[in-house]
N, C-alpha and C positions, 0 to 999 in steps of 0.2 A: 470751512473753506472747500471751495469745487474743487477737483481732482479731475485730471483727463486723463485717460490710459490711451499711452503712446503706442504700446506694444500688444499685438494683441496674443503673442504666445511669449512662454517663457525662456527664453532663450537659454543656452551655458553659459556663463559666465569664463571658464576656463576654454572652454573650445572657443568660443568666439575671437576673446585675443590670441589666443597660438594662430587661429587657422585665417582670422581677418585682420588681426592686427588695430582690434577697436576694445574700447572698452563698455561694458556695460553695464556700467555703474549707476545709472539710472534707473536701474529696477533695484537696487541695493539703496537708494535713498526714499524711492518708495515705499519698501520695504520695511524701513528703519523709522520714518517719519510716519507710517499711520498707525491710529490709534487705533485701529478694529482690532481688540483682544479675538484669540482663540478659544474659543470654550471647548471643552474637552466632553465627547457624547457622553450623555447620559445612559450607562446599560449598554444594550444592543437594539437598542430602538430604531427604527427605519424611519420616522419622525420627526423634526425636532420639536422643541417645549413650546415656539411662542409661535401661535396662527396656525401647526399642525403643517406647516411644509415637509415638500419629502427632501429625504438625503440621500445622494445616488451613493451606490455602492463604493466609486469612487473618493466619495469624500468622505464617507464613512472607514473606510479604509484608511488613507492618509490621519483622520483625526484620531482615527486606533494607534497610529503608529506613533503620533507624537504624544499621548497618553501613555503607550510604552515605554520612551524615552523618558518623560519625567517620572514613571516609577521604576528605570533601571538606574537615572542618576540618583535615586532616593537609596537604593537597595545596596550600589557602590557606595556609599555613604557610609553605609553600617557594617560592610563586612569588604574586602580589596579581592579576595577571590572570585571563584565561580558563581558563587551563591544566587549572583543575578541571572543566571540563565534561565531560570526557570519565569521568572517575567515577563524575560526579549521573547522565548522560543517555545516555551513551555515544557512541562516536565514528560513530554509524550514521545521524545523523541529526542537523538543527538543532533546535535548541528556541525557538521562541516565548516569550514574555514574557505574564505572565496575562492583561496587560491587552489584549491582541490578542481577548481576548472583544467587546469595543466598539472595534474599530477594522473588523472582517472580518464583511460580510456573506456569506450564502451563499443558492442557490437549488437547493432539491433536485428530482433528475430524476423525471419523472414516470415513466418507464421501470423504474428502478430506482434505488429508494430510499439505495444505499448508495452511490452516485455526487451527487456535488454540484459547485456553478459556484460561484468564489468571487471577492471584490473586496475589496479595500482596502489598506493598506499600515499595516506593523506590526513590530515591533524585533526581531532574534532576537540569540541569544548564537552566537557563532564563535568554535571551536576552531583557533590558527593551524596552517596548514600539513595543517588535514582539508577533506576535498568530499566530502562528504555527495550520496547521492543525493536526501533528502527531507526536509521540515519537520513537525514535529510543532506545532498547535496550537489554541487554544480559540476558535468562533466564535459566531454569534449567527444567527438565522433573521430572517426579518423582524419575524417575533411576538414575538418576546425568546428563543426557546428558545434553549437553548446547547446545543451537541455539539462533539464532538474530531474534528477531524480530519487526514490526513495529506495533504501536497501534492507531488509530486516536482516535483523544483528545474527540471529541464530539458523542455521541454514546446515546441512547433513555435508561431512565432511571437513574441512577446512576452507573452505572458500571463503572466511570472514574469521579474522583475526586480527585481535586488539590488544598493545599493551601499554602499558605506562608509562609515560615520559615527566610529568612532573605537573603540580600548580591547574590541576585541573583536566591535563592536555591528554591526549593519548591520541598512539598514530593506530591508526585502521588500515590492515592490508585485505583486498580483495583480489580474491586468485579464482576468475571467472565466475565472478556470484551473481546471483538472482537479484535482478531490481525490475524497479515498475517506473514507469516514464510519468511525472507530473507534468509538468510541461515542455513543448519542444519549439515554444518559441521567443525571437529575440528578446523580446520586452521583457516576459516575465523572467529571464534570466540575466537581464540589468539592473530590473526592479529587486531581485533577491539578494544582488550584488550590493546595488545602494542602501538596500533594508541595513544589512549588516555593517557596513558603512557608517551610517548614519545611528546605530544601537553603538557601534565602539567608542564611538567621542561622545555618547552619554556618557557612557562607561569613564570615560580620562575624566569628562567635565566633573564627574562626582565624586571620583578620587583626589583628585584636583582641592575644589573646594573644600574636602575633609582636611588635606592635608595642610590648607591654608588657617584653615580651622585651628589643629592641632600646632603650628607654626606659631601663630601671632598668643595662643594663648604661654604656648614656652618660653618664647622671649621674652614676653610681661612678667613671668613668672620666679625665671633661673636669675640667680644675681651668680657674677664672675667677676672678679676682680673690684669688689666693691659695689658694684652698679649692674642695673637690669642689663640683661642680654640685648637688648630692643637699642640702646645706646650705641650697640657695636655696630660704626659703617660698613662693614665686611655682611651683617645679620641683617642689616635695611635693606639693602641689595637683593640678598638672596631673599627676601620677603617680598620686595616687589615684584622678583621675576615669577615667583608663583602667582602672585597677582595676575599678574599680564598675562600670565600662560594662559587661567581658566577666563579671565577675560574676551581675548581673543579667543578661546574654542566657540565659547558662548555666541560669540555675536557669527561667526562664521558658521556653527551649527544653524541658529535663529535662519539664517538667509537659506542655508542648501535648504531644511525643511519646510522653507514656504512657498516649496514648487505650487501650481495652480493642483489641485482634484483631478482634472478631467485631463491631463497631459503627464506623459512619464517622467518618473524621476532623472533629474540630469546626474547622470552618470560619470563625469569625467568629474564634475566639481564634489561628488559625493567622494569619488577616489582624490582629491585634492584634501578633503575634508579628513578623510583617516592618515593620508600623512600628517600634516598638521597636527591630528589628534596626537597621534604617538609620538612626536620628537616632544612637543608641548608636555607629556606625560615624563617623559625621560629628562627633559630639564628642570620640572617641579621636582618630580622626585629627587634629581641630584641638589637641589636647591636645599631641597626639603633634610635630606640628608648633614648636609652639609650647618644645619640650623642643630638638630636635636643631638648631633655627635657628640659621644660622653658624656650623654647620660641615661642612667639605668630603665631602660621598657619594659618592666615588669608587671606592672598596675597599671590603673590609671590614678591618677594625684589631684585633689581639689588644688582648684587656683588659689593664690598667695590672697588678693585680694578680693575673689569670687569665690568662696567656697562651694556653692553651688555648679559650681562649674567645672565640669573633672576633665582633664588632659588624659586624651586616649592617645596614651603611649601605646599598648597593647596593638594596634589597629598599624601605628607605623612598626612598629617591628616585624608585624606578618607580612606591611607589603614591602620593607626591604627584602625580608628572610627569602619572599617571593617575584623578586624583582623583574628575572630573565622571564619567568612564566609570565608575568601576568602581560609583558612586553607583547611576549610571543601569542598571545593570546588574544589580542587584538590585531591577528593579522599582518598588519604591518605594510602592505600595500606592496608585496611581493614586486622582484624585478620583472618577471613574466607579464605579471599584472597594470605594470607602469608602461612595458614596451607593446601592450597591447592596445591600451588606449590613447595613448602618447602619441606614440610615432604613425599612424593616420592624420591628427593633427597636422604634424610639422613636414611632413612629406606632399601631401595634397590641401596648400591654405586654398582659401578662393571658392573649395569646391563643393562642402555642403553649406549656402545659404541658409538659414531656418527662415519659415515663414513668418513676416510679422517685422521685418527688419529692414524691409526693402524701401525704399522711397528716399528723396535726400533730406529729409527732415532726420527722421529718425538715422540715418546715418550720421547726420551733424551731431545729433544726440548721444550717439553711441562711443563720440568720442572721434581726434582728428584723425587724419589719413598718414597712411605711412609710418614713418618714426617717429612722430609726432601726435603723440598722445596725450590726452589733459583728460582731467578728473572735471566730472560735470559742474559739480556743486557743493564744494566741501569747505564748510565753515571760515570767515576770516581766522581765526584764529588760529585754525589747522593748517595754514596755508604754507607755512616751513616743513611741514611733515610732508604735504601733499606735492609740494615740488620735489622732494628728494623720491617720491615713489614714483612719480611721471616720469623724472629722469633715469632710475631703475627700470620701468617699461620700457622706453625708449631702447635703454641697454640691451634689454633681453631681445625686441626684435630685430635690433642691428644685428645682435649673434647670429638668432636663425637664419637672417634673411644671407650673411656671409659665409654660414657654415655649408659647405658640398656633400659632407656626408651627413645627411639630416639622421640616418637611420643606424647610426653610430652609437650602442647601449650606452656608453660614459657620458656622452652628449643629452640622448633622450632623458638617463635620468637626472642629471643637470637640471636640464631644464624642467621637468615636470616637478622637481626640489623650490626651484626658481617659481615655478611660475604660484604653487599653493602659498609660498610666503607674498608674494604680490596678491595672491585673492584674499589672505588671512588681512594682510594690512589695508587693504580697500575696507574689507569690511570691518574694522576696529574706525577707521577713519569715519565713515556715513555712520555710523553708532554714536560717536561723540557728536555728529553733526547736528543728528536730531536731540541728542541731549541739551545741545547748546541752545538748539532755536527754539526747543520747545522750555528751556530753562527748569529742567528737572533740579529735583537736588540733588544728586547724583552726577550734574554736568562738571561739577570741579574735580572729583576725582575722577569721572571720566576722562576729562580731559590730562590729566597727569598718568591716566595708565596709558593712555594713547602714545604722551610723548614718550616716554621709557620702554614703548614696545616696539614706535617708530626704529627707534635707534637700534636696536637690539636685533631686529628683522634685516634694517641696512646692514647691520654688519655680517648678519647668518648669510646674506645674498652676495654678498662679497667673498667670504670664505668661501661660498660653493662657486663660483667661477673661478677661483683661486687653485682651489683644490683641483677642478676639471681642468682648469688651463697647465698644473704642473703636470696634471696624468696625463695630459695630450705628449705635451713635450718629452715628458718620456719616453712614450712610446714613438714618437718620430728620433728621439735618439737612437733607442732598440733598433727600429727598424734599419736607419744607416750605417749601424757599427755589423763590421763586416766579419768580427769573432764576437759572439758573446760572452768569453770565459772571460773578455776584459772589462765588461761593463759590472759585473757582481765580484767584491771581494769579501771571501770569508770574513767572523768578526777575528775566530782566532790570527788568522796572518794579518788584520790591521791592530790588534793589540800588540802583536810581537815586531810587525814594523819599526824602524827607527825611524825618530823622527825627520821630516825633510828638511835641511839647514840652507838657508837663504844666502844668497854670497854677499861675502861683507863688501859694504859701499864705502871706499874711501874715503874720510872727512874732509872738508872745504881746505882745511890749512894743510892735511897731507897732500891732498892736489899740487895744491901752490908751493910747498914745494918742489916737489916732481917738476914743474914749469921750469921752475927756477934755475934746478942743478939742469934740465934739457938746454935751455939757454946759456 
């Protein structure tokens, strides 16, 4: 089949509906519908295998990275710690956490510009049993500007100091220490942002999948009350929300990583991509939890009717044991981090255009105008899921467009909450799409983790308006009550309160008396 490329750059997907109010879903059905696999380079060859074309360093790069990505989701597999680092980053060096951009001042030398004085204290990931001579990571100028840079670990004095917080982590304080300036500009300090990014929902996606692993094999396994685990509605539930969890990562990972080679990673949807990853990671694992509860993680146990097949209990009890680290260890997509890319969005729509969008064809394409949003192309059968999401878009830019203080943090992170579950759900939706029209075998249960995650996503996007709408009102309470000693009452004086007694309401037939002896 012919294909025309309407688009000839890759737009955001998240910036475009905050800031235009369109969707652009048609590069996610493109996306999802062709067949051209990625093949993963061979070596470090500047070459490829078939006719001896070149590979610009661009695409050679990109193809390293999603290379890395499927051997950090294979590494997560085998072990829920740090162990993958040395894969994503390698063992030469510590890596910082993005959000070390707003923790780390720096002052560059007047001498020479590629030398800098640095301060502040900020998380890094540790690989046990490596020493690193140096720290890789993202800092701030006093202007705002950001650059990368490298710090070696061992330095005369105290200027570098690191201790232990848990699960891998450790914070690093820098009391005007020596670094070297890798890069000091824009791109390559987005590009390092979405690298990590796009490595941490390898990371969920492979935890994920083990844990779904070790899930479906326990419940086939454990008999309670007479009968498999796997019979209990309460155990089907939690089975499929792990489903859907590593499902959507997958298909929402698949789309951020298939920016073009020769254009930068989009950055806003890579940061939409690690929220996603980490709530998606925090409800398997409670899913997950909630399945193996009582019973003993000491071993691992052959299955009931696979003996061959051994339930690595072992594997979930280190990542309960390490739950808050291994959380925290993925980042998390910091509030600093969210009102930095966020609230440009919603403050100035209209005002960066990308090229490649212009024209009203590809406008029509991009999805309608105003509040009035429609999904390009999404399968008949999806067609009740894909109304309840147009109508959720819809919602969201009614908000924006009625809300006066765009630059409001409860609001910004609202909405950037809001808006990765609308990009997680578009792309779970164009994933079935192409499973249906190309009729994989895989399209039936495609289509059934779609519906169960449709639903599940309407309701996450309600609770967070829910929740922003009672914090609003709150705070417009706060702000009119004119003593705040009356708006907060201790718990001890509401335990020791007596109760408030209602006045009794006279019955119909005491009434009529009363009438009666008045007459």
């Amino acid at each position: 089949m012919r294909r025309v490329l309407l688009f000839r750059n890759r737009v955001d997907f998240v910036a475009t509906l905050l800031q235009q109010g369109r969707l652009a879903d048609m590069l996610m059905l493109q996306h999802f519908t062709s067949r051209t696999p990625q093949k993963p380079p061979a070596g470090n060859a500047a070459e490829g295998n078939s006719g001896g074309t070149k590979v610009s360093v661009g695409e050679t790069s990109r193809r390293a990275l999603l290379t890395r990505c499927e051997v950090v989701k294979a590494k997560a597999m085998s072990t829920p710690c740090t162990d993958w680092l040395a894969d994503a980053y390698g063992s030469g060096e510590w890596c910082a956490l993005s959000e070390s951009r707003d923790m780390v001042r720096v002052v560059a030398s007047d001498n020479d510009p590629t030398r800098v004085k640095l301060r502040g204290t900020f998380p890094v990931l540790v690989q046990e049993g490596s020493s690193p001579a140096s720290v890789r990571l993202a800092a701030s100028k006093e202007n705002g500007e950001a650059l990368i840079v490298t710090v070696p670990l061992v330095q005369s004095g105290e200027k570098v100091r690191s201790s232990a917080i848990g699960g891998g982590i450790r914070a690093v304080t820098l009391k005007e220490a020596d670094g070297s300036v890798v890069s000091d500009t824009a791109t390559s300090v987005d590009a390092f942002a979405a690298e990590q990014n796009i490595l941490s929902a390898a990371v969920c996606s492979g935890i994920l999948g083990k844990l779904e692993e070790i899930c479906a094999l326990h419940a086939t396994h454990t008999v309670r009350y007479d009968a498999l685990l796997v019979r209990n509605p309460a155990v089907q539930k939690r089975l499929s929300q792990l489903a859907c969890a590593r499902f959507s990562l997958d298909a929402l990972s698949s789309f951020v990583a298939s920016a073009a080679v020769d254009e930068p990673m989009p950055l806003v949807e890579s940061v939409a991509l690690r929220m996603h990853a980490k709530h998606a990671l925090a409800i398997g694992m409670g899913s997950a939890r909630d399945i193996i509860h009582g019973t003993a993680m000491l071993k691992a146990s052959p299955h009931r009717s696979k003996p061959e097949r051994l339930i690595d209990y072992p594997y979930a009890q280190q990542l309960f044991a390490s739950e808050r680290y291994v959380l925290s260890s993925l980042g998390a997509s910091s509030a600093a981090e969210t009102m930095r890319h966020f609230t440009p969005l919603l403050m100035q729509p209209q005002t960066h255009m990308p090229a490649g969008v212009q024209g009203p064809l590809a406008s029509l394409l991009l999805g309608g105008k105003g509040g009035n949003v429609n999904l390009a192309a999404p399968h008949a059968n999806l067609r009740v899921s894909a109304a309840f999401l147009e109508k959720d878009i819809a919602a969201m830019l009614q908000r924006i467009q009625q809300q006066k203080k765009r630059a409001d943090p409860l609001f910004v992170m609202a909405i950037a909450q809001y808006a990765a579950e609308l990009f997680a759900n578009t792309a779970v939706v164009y994933r079935t799409t192409a499973s249906l029209t190309h009729e994989d075998d895989s399209a039936p249960r495609d289509w059934l983790l779609t519906q169960a995650f449709c639903a599940d996503s309407s309701a996450r996007r309600a609770k967070i308006l829910c929740e922003w709408e009672l914090s609003s009102a709150a705070r417009k309470a706060i702000g009119k009550a004119a003593d705040l000693n009356g708006c907060t009452t201790h718990p001890v004086e509401l335990m020791n309160a007596e109760p408030a007694r209602k006045p009794k309401v006279p019955s119909k037939s005491a009434a009529a008396s009363v009438r009666q002896e008045a007459n």
